[in-house]
N, C-alpha and C positions, 0 to 999 in steps of 0.2 A: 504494500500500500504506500502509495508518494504523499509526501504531505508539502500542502503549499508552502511555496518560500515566504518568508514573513517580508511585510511590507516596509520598505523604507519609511525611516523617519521624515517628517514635515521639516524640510531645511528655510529659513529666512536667514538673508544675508541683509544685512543692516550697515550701508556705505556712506549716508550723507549724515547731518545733521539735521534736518528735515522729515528722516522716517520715523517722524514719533506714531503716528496713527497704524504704520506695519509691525512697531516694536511692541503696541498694545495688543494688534491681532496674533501678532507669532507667540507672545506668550500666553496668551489665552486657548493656543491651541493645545493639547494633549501630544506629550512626547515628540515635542518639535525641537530642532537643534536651532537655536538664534546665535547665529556668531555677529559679533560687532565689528568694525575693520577699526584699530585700536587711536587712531587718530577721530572719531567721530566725539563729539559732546552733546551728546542726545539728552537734549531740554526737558524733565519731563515735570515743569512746574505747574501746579495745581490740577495733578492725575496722579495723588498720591494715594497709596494702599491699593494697587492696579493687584486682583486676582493673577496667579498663576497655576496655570494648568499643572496639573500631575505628569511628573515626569519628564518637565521641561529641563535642556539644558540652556545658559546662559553663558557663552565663551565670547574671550576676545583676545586677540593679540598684542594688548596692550600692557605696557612691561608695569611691574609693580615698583621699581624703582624710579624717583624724579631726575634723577641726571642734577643733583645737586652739587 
C-alpha cells in the first residue's frame, strides 16, 4: 500500500518593508515557513497581539549581533 507524500509546507517570503498585510496572513496560516530577508523592518505598529497559527515557523537571516 503507497501512502501519499505529505504536502509541502505554506512558504511566505517577506522582502520589503511594506509586507505587513502578507506577514499577518502567513502567520495566521497553519504550518507555514515565513522567512524575512534580514534587512527588512517590518512596521507592525498598532497590530499588536497578531494570532499565530500552530506550527508556524518565523526565520530570518538577520544576524543577532549589531556590528558594534
Amino acid at each position: 500500500m503507497a501512502s501519499a507524500a505529505p504536502a509541502a509546507a505554506p512558504a511566505f517570503f517577506i522582502n520589503s518593508n511594506s509586507q505587513q498585510d502578507l506577514f499577518v496572513q502567513a502567520i495566521d496560516t497553519p504550518d507555514a515557513v515565513v522567512r524575512i530577508a534580514g534587512n527588512v523592518d517590518l512596521d507592525l505598529t498598532g497590530r499588536e497581539s497578531l494570532p499565530v497559527a500552530a506550527g508556524v515557523q518565523i526565520l530570518s537571516d538577520r544576524s543577532t549581533t549589531t556590528g558594534q
